[in-house]
N, C-alpha and C positions, 0 to 999 in steps of 0.2 A: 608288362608289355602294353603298347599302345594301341586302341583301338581304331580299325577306321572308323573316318566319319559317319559314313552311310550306315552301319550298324544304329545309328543316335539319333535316325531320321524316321520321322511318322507321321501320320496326315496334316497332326498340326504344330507339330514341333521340330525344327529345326538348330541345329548346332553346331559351335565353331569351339575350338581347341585353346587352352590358353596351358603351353609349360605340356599339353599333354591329357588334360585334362577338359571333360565337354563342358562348357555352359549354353543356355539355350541365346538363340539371336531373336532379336524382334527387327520384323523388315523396314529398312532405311536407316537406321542404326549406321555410326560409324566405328572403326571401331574403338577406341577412345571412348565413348558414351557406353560401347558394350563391355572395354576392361572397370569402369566406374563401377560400372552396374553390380558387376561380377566381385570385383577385386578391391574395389574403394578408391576414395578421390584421390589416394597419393602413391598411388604404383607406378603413373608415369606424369614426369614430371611435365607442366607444357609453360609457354610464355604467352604467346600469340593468341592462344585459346581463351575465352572468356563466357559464362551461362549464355547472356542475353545475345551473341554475336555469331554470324555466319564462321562456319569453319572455313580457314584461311590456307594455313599451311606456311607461314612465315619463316618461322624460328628455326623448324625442325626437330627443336627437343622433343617434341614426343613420337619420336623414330620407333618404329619396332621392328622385327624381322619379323615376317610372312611365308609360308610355306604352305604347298599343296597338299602334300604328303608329310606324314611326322617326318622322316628322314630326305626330305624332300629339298630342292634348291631353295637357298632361304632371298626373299629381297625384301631390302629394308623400306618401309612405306613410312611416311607422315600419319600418325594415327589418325589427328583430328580431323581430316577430311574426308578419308577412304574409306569405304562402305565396310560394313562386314559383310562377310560372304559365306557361304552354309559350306563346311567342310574345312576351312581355313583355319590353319593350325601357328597362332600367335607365340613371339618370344618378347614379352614384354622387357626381360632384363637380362639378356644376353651380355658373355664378355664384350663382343662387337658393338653393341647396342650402348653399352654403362664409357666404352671407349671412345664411341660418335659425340655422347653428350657432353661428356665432358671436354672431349676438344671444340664443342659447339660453342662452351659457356666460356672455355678462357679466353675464344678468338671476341666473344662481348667485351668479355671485363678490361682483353687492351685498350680500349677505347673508351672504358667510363670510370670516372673518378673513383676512387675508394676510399671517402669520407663518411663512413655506415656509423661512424657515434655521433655525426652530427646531423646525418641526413631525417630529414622528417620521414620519413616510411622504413628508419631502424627497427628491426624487429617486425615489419608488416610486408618488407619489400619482397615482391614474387622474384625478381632475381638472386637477392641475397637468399633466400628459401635456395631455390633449384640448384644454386651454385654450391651450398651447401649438402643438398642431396645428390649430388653429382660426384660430390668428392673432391673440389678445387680447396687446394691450400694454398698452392703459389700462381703469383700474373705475373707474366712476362712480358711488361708495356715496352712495344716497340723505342726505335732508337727516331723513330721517323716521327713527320706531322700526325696529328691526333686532333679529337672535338672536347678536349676537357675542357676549353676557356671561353665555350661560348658564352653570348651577354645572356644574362635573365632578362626575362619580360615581365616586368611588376606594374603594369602600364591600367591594368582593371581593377575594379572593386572589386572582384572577387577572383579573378582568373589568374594563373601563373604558371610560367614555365622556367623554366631550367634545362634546355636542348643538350647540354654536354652528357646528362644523365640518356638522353633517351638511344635505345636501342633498336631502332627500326622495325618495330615488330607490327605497325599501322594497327592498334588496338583501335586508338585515338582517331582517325581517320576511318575507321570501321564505323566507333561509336558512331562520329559528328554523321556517316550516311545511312548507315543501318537502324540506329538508333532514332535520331532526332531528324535525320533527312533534312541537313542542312549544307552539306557539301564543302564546309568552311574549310579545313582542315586536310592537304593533300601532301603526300612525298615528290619534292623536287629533285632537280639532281641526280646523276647515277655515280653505280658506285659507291667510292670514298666520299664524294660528296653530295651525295643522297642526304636528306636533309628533312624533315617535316614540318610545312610554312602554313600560314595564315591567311586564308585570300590569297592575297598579289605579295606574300611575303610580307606580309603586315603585321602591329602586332595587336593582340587581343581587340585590344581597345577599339581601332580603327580597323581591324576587318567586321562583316557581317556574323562576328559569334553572336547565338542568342543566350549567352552563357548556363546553360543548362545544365553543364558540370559532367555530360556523359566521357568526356574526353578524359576528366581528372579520376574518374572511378575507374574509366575500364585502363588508366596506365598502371605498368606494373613496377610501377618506377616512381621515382615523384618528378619523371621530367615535362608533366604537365600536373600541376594542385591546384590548390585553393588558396585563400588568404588563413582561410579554419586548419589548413593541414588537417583533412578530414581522413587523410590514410594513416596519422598517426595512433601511437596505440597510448597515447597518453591517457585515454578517458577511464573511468574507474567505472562507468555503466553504463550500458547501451540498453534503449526503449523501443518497441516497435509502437508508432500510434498512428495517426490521421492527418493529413495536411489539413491546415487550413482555409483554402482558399479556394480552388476552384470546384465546381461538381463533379470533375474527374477522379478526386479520392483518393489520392495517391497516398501510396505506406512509404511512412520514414521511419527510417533509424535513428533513432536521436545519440548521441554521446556525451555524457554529462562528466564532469570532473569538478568535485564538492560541491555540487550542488548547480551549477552552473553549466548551459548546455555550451558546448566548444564544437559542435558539427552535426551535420546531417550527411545521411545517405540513403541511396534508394534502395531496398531489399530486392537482390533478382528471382525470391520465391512469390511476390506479390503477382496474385494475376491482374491486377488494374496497372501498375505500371509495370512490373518486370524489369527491374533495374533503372530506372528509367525517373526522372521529374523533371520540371521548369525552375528554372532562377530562385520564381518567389518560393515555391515548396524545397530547393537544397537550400538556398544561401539568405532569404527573406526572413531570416527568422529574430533577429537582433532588438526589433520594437520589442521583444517581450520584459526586457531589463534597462528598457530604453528611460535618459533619466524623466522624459515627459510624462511617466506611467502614474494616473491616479493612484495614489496610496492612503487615503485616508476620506471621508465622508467630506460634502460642502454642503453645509446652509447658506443659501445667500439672504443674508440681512439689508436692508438698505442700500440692495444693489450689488451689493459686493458680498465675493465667496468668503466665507469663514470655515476653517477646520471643525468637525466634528467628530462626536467617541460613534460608533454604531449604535449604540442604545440610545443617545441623544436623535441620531438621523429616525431610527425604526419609531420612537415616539411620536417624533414632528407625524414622521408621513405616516402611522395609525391614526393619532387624533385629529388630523385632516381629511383622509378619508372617512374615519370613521362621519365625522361633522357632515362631509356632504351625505355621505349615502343616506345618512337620518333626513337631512334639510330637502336635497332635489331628488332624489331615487339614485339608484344603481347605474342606471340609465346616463348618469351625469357624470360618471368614469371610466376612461378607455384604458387600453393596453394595447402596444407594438413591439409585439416577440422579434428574435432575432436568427434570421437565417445562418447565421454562424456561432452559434450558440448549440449546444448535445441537444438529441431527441428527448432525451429526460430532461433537461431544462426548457424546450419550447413545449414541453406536456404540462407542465406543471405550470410557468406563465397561462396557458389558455384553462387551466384549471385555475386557479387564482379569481381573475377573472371572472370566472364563469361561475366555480362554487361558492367564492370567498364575497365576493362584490357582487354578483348576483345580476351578471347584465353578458352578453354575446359581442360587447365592442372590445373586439378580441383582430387583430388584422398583423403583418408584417411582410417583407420585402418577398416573401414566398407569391403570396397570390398578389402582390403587385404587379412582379415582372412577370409571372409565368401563369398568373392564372387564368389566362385563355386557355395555355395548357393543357391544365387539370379541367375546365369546363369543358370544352371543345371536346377531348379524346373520353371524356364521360359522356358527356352525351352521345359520341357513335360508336364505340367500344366497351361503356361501363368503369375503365377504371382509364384514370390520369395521370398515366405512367409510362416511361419508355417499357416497350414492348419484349426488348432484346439487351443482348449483350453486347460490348463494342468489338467482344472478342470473336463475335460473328463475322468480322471485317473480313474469318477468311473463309467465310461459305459464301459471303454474295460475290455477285458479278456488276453489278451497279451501287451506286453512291449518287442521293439527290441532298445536296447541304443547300439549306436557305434561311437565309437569313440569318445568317452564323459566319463568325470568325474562330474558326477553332485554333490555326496556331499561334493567335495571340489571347484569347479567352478564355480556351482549353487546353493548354499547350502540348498535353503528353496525349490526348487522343487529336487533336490536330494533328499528329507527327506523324498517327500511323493512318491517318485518313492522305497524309499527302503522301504519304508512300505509297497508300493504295491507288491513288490517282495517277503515280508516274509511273505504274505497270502497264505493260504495253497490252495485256488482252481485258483491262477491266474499265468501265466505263463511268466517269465522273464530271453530274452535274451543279453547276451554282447557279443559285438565283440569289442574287445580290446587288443595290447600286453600285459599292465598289467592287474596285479588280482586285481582290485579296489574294491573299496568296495562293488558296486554293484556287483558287481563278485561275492562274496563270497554267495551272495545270490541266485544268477542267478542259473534258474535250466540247462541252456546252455553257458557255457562260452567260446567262437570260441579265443583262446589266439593265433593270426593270427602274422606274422611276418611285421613288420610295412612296410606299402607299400603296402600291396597285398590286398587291401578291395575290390578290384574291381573281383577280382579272388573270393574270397570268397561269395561274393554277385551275382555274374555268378554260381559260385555253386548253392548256395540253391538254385535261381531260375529254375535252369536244374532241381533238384528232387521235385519244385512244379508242374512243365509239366509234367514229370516224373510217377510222383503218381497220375494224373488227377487232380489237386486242383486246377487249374486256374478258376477263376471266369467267361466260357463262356460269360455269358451274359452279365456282365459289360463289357466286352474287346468290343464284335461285338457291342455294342451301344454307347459305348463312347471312345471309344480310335480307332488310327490308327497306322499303321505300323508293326501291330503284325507277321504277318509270317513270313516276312525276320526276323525278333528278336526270332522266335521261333527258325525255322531253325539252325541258329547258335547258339543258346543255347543249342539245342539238339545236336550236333554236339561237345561239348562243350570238351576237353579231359581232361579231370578227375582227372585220374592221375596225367598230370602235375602240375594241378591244385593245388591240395592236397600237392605236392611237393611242389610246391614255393608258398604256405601260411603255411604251415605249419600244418595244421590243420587235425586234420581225419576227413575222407569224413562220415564215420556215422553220427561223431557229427554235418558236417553240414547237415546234411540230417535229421537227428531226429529235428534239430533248425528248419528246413525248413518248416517240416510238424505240429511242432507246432505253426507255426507264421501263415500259410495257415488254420490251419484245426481251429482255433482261431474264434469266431463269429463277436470277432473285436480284434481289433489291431493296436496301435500305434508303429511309430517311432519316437526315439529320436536321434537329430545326433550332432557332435560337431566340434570342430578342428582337431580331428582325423581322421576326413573323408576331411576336405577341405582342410587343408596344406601339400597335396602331389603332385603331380605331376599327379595325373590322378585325383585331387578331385572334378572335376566339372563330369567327370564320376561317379566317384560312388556317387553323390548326385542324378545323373541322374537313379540310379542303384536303390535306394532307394525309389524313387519315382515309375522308373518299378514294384517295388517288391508290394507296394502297390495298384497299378493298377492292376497288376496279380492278382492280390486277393480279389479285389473291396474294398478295404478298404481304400475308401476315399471317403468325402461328405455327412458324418454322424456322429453324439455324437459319439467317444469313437475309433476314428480312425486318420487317417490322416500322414504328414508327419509334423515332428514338431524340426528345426532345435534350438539350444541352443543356445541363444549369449550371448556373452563372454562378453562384457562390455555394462552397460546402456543403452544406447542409438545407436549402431549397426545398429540395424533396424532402427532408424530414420535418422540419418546421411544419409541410402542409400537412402530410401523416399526419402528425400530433395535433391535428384541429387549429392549429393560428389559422384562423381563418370566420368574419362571423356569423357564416351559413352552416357552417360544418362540425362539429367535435371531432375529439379526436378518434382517427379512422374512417373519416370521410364518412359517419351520421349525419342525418339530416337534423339539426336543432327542433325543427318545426312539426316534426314526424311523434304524434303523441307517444307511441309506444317505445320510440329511440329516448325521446324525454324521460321515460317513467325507468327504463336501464340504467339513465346517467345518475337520475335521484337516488336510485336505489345502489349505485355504487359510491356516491359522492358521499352520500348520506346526508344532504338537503336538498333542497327544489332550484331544480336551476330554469333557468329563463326558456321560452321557447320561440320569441319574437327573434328575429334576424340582427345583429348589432349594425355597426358602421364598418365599411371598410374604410379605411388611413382617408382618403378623399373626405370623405364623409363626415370623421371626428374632424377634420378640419373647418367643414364648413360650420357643424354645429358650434364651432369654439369660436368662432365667427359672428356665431348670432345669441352665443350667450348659451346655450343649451350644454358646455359640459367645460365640467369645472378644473379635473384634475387629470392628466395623461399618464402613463407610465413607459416609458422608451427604452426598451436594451439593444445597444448597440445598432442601431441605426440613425444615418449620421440624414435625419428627413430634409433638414435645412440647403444642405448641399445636393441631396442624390433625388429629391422630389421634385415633381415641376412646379413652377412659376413659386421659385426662391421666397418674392416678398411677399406672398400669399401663405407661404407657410410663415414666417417668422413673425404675420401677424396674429396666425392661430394661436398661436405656442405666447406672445405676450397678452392676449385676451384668455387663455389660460391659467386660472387663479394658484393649481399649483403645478408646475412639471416636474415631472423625475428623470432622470437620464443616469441608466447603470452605465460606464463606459470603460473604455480602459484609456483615456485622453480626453482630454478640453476639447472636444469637438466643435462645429461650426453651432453642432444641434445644445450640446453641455453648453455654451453661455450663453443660453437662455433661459437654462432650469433655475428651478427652486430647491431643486434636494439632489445633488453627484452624488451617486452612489461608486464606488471601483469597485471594476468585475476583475474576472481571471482571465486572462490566455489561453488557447486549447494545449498548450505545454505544460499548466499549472494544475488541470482536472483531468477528470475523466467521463468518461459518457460514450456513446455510438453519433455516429454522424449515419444520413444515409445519401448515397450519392447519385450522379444520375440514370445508372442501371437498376435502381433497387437494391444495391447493395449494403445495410447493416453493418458496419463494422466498429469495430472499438477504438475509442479515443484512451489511451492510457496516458494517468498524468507522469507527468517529465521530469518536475521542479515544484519544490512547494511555490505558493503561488505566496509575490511579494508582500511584506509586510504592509499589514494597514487592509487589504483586498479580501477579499473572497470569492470563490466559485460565484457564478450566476443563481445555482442550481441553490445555495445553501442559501443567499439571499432573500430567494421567492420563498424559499419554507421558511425562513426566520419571521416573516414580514406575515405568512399565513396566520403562524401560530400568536405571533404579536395578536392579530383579529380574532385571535380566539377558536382557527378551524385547526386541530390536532393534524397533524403533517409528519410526519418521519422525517429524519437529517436525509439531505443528499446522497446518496449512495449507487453507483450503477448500478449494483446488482439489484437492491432493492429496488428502483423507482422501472427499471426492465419487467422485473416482476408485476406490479402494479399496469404495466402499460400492456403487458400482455394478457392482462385480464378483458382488458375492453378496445383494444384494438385486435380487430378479426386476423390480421393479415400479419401481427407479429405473433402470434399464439404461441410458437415455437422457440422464439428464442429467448436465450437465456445467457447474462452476461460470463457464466464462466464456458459457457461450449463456443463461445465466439473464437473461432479459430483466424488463423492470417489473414481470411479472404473473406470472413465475413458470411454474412447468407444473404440473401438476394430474397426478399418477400415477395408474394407471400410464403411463408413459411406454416407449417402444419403443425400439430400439438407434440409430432414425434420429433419434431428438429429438421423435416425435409422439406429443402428450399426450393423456388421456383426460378430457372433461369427464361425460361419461354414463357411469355404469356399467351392467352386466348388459341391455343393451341385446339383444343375441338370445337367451342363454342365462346362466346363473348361475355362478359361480366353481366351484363343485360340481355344477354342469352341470344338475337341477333342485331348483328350489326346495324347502322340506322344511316341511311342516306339523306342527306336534306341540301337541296341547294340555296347557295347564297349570293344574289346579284352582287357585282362593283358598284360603292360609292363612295363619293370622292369625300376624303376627310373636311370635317369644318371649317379645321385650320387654314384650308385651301379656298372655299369656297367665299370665306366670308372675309379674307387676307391677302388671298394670290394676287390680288390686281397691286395691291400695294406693295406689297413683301412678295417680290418675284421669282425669290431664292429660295432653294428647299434646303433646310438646313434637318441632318440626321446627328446620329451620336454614333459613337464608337467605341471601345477600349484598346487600351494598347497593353503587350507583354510584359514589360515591367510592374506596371503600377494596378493596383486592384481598388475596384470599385472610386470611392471617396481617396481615397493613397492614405488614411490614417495610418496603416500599419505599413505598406511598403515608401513610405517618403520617410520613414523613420531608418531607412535600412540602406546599403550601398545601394540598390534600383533607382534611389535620387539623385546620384552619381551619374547613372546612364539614360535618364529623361526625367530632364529638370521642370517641364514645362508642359500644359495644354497646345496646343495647334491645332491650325485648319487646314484641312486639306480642299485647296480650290483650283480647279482645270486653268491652265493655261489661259484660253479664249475669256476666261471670267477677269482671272488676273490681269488682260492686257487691257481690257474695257473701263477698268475699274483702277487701273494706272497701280497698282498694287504690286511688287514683285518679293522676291524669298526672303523670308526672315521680317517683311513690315507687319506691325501691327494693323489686325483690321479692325473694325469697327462694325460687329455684326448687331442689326437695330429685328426687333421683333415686335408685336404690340404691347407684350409686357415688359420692354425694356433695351437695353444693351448690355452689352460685354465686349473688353477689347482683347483681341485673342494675337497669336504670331501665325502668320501665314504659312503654309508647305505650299509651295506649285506642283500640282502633278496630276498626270494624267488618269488615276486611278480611280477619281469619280468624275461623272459627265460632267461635260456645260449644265450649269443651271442649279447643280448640287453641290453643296456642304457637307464636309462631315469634319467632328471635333469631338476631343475627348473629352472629361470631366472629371479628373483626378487631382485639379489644383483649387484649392479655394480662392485663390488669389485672384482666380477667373470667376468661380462661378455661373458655370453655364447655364446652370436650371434658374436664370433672372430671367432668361429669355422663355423656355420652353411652358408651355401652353396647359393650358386646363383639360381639352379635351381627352376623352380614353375611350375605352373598348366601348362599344357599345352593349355586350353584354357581361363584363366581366370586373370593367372598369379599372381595367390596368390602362397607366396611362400611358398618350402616343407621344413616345420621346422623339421616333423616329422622322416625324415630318413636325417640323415649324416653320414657319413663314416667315423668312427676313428678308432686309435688304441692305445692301453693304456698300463700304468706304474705307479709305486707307484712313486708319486713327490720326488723330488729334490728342492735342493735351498730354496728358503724363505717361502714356504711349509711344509718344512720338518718338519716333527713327530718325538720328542724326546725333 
């Protein structure tokens, strides 16, 4: 006999009936998530339903009968969206129920082709499945019109449809808004001819998709794919590892068939994306087997590359090194680790380095771009790390992005910051020259004149003392230095302020009081705030701002810098850097020195090396003889271009591991090929802290080798005993003298990684500074606006403020995305120049301009648009063909010496010569 409900009911347990029988509910629960729970994924069948997507209610297959009472009126509800309710006595497979579906699935199938042996999602299709669990043998296709002969759309590199297959179920339309919040993708038409279009009924190609591919995973159909046919079940193995590209860290699925990867996909158990990537992480992965891939060793003889065995290259470059470090010291050889390259490969780089050569000129892209960063947030919190989770997005109430483009630099936390922004009770600020896309949403846009972040950030903080919003209490218990920083803040002149940022003092004062008056509040910050010339200041500023306000050391706050490529943050972990070892030790710190000797097992250096700047200049004046480069392309991505490529030929020997002939590889003396992150393995760590595993995919191409085995082949060549490459092993080894990895270990690395620091028992830290600060308290210091050199000692000549940018397609240098269909969808560098500048300058859309600087020129193609002011440039750097860094300048941080890409000083004209338009 059945029980009543209320019998099953107690303080803190509640229950609902399935068939008769209690399971307990958990509140907000639908009930669909609570027959899962209970009963398993395949009790009721759904279409419409998807992990990562709001409950809809589309299809109806997964109908159940509902009852108050066991014997009680039954009504049949949409499981997927209807709560469960405490008492509620479920019939998930009723005759009535098994009779609804099935007549749900045949009234589909009159309407979609029945070609399942040739359809690519044979055997993986969510319809053929249900239609199957439902009990369809026979369709009975109407006598009337039907949508089986609509046209395909083969129109993108990557995208594709097939509408006669789709069955209206708006997965697809879910994803493009729920997912990626791009709105591309909506149902036209009622009725019969209810339709799913593209924009304005466009197709792929020419609507606004930013092909991210969430439309092709979440159909259950293949009447939206890919060119991979990534729902086919063709592949003989599937990988979970690491993107490679941005510092967002997304998990792929990889699927390989003999050896060769055939697709990608996002896993919806990852918590960094949750079903979820951009372009370059599903569909950018083709460079890896691309035929331009180094496969074998170059000596360049007489100018010209020559093939080489690897015992021949490991020779050359031992008794070359060996030669100098006898003849000039240690001192006279650098290294430039690779931000996209494993933690275990830029540990052992800075160990080489350091134990093998005997010298701290140890640097790469890590503390280039971001090392304001890491300076700046160590100086007034101790450690130089985002603070938080992104997955915090949904305890705060405010969002401050500056100096950041996240949905084209970050794409899958851009997606969910501009969802956050278009909710109507949460509050979203930019500081930025352009109107980005977050911009448009932003209910505060500070459109600041590049350069002045530190002026604008001295602002709002003035009118949070101002208004009384400072956080008393958190400042007098955990922070010091506040008065002298008050003092001069209040003191602060305004006016001029306002004047050389550009900005009205309202606007920042209304932003001020909503970021303060906020219950929490995050920052997100980017290259926009570090590659200036005061940007270890204003990271420092940023960090103030949040101590002002005690919003740090809880869910839904914090300070949360963006990195730019993969692995960023772990490169710096690992000591690339030549102040630091690995674990952020101080080199110069005797007793940190006498730990490293005594782990290394020789004397390593204690004098500060060169940062990247710095080996240039020495190469310049003679002082160092041989460079070592992994994967960074310095020719093209460093400033003032013909200033590096005279370092590098005053350089007696270069090395350059790469996976392509880069701008930087034809200048070397020894290519080395490296691997792919599809061909190793290792951890990347991303820009939460997150640790996670790189599993290789594919042996890596004949003729190549991992990075990681490289730098130990080349140790042992020198005569320092090294163990092979191995994740597990060199994790081991790094958790001995990196504090903050103590705990991990590469076989506990589970889907989501650990989030450092982590503890000796394996428990990770998702909050930082949570009672106290790494330096125990926080440190306030203030820092006047001053106007960059480039300005001072150029602006009268070069009137234009020329910035940089990136765009979504193409990463970094574009070596690896111009090898892929992304070159397909932006062929080209551009400038973006306001109207008012275009019409002065006789210049209109599509002319080459002519942007002149004091180091040089470069002719670029024009964009007009309103999106940066009068007066401002901004241009990407993904072609060499352009080479933007001819132009961009010597100066950098003041104290960090990351350089200021963001302001140069030019002035402009519509091209001439082999440019010219006509």
């Amino acid at each position: 006999m059945v029980q009543k409900s209320e019998q099953y009911s107690d303080a803190t347990t509640t229950f609902a009936f399935v068939d008769g029988h209690p399971f307990s509910i958990i509140p907000g629960e639908t009930i669909l998530s609570f027959l899962k729970r209970h009963k398993g994924e395949n009790l009721v069948p759904t279409l419409c339903d998807a992990p990562n997507l709001d409950p809809f209610g589309a299809c109806r297959v997964c109908s159940v009968e509902v009852a108050l009472e066991p014997d009680g009126r039954r009504k049949t509800m949409a499981s997927c969206h209807t709560p469960i309710a405490e008492g509620q006595h479920i019939f998930p497979s009723s005759p009535a129920i098994q009779d609804l579906r099935k007549n749900i699935i045949e009234l589909v199938l009159t309407d979609h082709p029945l070609d399942c042996l040739t359809c690519e999602v044979n055997g993986n299709c969510e319809l053929q499945t249900v239609a199957a669990q439902v009990g369809i043998r026979d369709v009975r296709y109407p006598e009337g019109e039907t949508h089986l002969h609509r046209e395909k759309d083969l129109s993108h590199p990557y995208m594709t449809s097939d509408l006669s297959k789709c069955i209206n179920c708006y997965r697809c339309v879910r994803a493009c808004d729920e997912v990626q919040g791009e709105f591309v993708l909506s149902m036209a038409g009622r009725g019969f001819d209810a339709k799913i279009v593209k924009g304005i009924d466009q197709s792929f190609m020419d609507s606004d998709c930013v092909s991210c591919g969430a439309c092709s995973q979440a159909c259950p159909t293949s009447a939206i794919s890919d060119i991979f046919q990534s729902k086919a079940i063709t592949a003989t193995e599937t990988t979970r590892t690491i993107c490679t590209y941005c510092g967002v860290g997304c998990n792929l699925e990889v699927s390989t068939t003999n050896g060769e990867v055939v697709s990608i996909r996002a896993p919806y158990d990852a918590e960094v994306n949750q079903g979820h990537t951009c372009l370059k992480g599903r569909y950018a992965f083709k460079f890896y087997d691309h035929p331009d891939r180094l496969t074998s060793p170059l000596i360049k003889r007489d100018g010209v590359f020559e093939k080489a065995t690897w015992d021949e290259a490991y020779d050359y470059i031992a008794n070359k090194l060996t030669n100098y470090k006898a003849e000039f010291g240690p001192d006279y050889i650098a290294g430039i680790s690779s931000s996209r390259c494993t933690n275990e490969e830029n540990y052992l780089m800075q160990k080489f380095i350091r134990a093998v050569i005997g010298t701290n000129n140890i640097d790469g892209c890590a503390r280039v771009c971001h090392s304001p960063t890491a300076l700046g947030m160590q100086r007034t919190f101790g450690t130089g790390a985002a603070t938080n989770s992104i997955q915090d997005l949904q305890h705060t109430n405010c969002i401050m992005v500056i100096g950041a483009n996240p949905t084209d630099a970050h794409p899958v936390t851009g997606a969910k910051l501009k969802q956050f922004s278009m909710k109507q009770d949460n509050v979203s600020i930019v500081i930025d020259p352009r109107r980005t896309e977050l911009a448009r949403y932003a209910d505060y846009h500070l459109a600041l004149r590049p350069g002045t972040n530190v002026a604008v950030l001295n602002m709002m903080m003035h009118y949070i003392l101002k208004e009384g919003l400072a956080d008393t209490s958190f400042i007098e218990s955990r922070t010091e230095g506040f008065d002298d920083f008050k003092q001069h803040l209040l003191q602060l002149d305004i006016d001029q302020m306002e004047t050389i940022s550009g900005v009205d003092r309202a606007l920042v004062r209304a932003a001020a009081i909503a970021y303060a008056s906020a219950p929490n509040a995050m920052s997100f910050h980017g290259l926009g705030v570090t590659e200036h010339s005061q940007g270890t200041f204003a990271v420092m500023q940023i960090a103030d701002l949040a101590m002002l306000t005690g919003n740090i050391g809880r869910p839904g706050v914090g300070v949360n810098p963006l990195r730019g490529q993969n692995n960023v943050q772990g490169a710096a972990d690992m000591g690339v850097q030549p102040h630091q070892g690995a674990g952020y030790l101080d080199v110069t710190n005797p007793e940190i020195n006498q730990q490293y000797n005594d782990f290394y097992g020789v004397t390593v250096p204690t004098h500060i090396g060169y940062k990247i700047p710095e080996m240039f200049d020495a190469a310049l004046e003679g002082k160092l003889k041989a460079i070592w480069i992994i994967g960074e392309d310095v020719v093209q991505t460093d400033p003032n271009t013909q200033k590096v490529i005279k370092a590098l030929e005053a350089t007696d020997l270069v090395i350059v591991q790469e996976l392509f002939m880069t701008e930087t590889a034809k200048y070397a003396d020894v290519v080395l090929p490296g691997a792919s992150f599809l061909e190793k393995s290792g951890t990347f760590t991303n820009g939460e802290r997150r640790v996670q595993a790189v599993r290789q995919v594919v042996a890596p191409l004949p003729g190549t080798k991992p990075d990681g085995q490289i730098i130990v082949d080349i140790m042992n060549r020198l005569g320092y005993n090294q163990p092979d490459y191995t994740p597990d092993g060199m994790l081991e080894e790094i958790s001995q003298i990196v504090p903050f990895f103590a705990g991990i270990r590469w076989d506990e690395l589970d889907i989501n990684g650990k989030q450092w620091p982590v503890a000796p028992d394996g428990t990770d830290t998702q909050i930082l500074h949570q009672t106290e600060f790494k330096r125990g308290l926080g440190y306030f210091e203030f820092n006047a606006f001053e106007e960059s050199k480039e300005i001072t000692s150029h602006g009268k000549d070069y009137p234009y403020i020329l910035t940089t940018n990136r765009e979504l397609e193409h990463y970094n240098c574009g070596a690896m995305t111009r090898r892929t269909g992304n070159g397909e969808i932006l062929k080209s560098d551009y400038l973006m120049i306001h109207p008012e500048d275009a019409a002065t300058n006789l210049i209109n859309e599509g002319d080459y301009v002519c942007l002149e600087s004091p180091r040089g020129k470069v002719d670029v193609k024009a964009r007009i648009t309103d999106e940066v002011n009068p007066g401002v440039l901004s241009t990407t750097f993904h072609f060499p063909e352009i080479m933007v860094n001819n132009i961009t300048s010597d100066i950098h941080d003041s104290e960090a010496m990351c350089p200021e890409y963001k302001v140069v000083a030019v002035r402009i004209r519509k091209s001439k010569g082999k440019f010219k338009v006509g």
